[in-house]
TORKE-153113 format. One line per 5 residues: for each residue x, y, z of C-alpha. Coordinates in Angstrom, 1 decimal. Example, Ala and Ser with C-alpha at 12.3 -4.5 7.8 and 13.67 -1.06 7.14 Angstrom:
12.3:-4.5:7.8 | 13.7:-1.1:7.1
//
This chain:
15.4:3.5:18.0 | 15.1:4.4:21.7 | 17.9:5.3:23.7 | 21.6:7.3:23.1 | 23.4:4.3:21.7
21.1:3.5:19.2 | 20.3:7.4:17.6 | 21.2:8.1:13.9 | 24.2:10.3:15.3 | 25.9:7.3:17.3
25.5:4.7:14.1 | 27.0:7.5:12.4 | 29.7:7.7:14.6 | 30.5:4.2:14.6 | 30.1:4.1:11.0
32.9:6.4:10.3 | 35.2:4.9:13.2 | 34.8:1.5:11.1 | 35.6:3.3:7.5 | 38.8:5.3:8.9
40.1:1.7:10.0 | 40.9:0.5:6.8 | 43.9:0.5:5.5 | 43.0:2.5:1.5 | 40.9:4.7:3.2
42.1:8.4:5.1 | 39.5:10.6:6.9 | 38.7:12.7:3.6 | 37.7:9.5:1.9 | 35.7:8.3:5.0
33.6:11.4:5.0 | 32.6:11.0:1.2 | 31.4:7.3:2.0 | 29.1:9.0:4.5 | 27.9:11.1:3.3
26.4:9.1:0.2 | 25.4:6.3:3.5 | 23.7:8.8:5.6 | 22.6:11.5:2.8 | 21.0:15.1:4.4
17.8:15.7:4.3 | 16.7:18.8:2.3 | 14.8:21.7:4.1 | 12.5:21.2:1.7 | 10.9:18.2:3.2
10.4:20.0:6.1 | 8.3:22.4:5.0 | 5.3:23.5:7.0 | 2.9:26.3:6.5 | 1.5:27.6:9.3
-2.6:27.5:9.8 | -4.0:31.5:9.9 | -5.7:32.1:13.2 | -8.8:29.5:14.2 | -8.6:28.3:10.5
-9.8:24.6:10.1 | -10.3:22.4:7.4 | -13.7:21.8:8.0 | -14.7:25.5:7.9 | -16.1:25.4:4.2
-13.0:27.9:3.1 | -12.2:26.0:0.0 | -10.3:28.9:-1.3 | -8.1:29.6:2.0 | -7.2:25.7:2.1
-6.2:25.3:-1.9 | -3.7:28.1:-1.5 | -2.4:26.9:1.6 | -1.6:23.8:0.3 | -0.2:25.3:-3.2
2.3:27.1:-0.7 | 3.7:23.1:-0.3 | 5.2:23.1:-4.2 | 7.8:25.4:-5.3 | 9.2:26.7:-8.4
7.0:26.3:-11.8 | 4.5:23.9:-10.3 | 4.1:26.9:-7.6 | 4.1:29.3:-10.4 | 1.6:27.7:-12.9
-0.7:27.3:-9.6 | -0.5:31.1:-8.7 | -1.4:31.5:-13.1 | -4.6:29.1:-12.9 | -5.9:30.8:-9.4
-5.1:27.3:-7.6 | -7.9:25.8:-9.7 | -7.1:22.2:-11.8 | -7.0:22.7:-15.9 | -8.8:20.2:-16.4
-12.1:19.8:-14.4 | -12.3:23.3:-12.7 | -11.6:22.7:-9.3 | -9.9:23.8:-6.8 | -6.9:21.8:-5.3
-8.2:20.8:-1.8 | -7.3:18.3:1.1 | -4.1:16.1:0.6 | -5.1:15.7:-3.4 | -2.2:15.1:-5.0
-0.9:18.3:-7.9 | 0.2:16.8:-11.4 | 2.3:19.4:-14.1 | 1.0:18.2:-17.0 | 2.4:19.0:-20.6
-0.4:20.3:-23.0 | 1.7:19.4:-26.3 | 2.5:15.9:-24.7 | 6.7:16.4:-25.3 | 7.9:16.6:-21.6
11.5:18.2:-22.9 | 9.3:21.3:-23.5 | 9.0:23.2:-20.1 | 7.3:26.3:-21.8 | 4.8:27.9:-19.6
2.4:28.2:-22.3 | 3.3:24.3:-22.2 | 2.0:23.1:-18.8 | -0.7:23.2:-17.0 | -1.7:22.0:-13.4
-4.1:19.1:-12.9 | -5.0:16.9:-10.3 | -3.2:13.3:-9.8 | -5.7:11.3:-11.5 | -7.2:14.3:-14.4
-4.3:12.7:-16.9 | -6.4:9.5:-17.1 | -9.1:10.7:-18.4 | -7.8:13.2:-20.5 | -5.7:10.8:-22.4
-8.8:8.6:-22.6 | -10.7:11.4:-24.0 | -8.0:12.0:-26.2 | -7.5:8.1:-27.4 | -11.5:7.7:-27.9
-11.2:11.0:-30.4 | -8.6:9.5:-32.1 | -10.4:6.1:-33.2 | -13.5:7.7:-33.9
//
């Protein structure tokens, strides 16, 4: 979308020029139907953290990186994270690189949001555990 005439702002614009036409529609109205066409994006899917000094990712600071990357999630996820030391329930390791975080609910009910309840895992710890958990079961 190079150029002026073709930014987000300007098909906005025109957007909102063509709903205040009609005839059932006032400017009030005209705004609402914007704003659920063109919906603001949250600050937090902006968020950036910023590297400390001649940090890199190749620099063997496992610990530096997973709490870095922890800084990403916010409220309980952030919080359980900060509980288990940035480390994943289920296998022991830290969270590092773009690997994925997963809450997972210990008693399997997800209407229970106890912290005593969840725990943080990696994306793909949940397959095996309810494999583990399915093998136990027949046995």
């Amino acid at each position: 979308m190079d150029g002026a005439r073709n930014s987000l702002y300007h098909i906005q614009y025109r957007t909102y020029q063509v709903f205040n036409r009609e005839r059932n529609q006032d400017r009030h109205s005209s705004k609402r139907l914007l704003d659920k066409a063109f919906p603001k994006v949250p600050y937090a899917e902006w968020r950036y953290v910023n590297v400390l000094g001649n940090k890199s990712p190749y620099d063997g600071d496992i610990a530096y990186w997973s709490e870095r990357n922890s800084k990403l999630y916010d409220g309980i996820t952030a919080k359980i994270l900060r509980k288990q030391n940035h480390r994943c329930n289920s296998c022991g390791l830290k969270f590092i690189g773009e690997e994925r975080i997963h809450l997972h609910h210990v008693d399997g009910n997800y209407s229970n949001l106890k912290n005593n309840n969840l725990v943080v895992i990696h994306e793909s710890c949940p397959d095996y555990i309810h494999m583990g958990s399915k093998g136990k079961a027949r046995a």
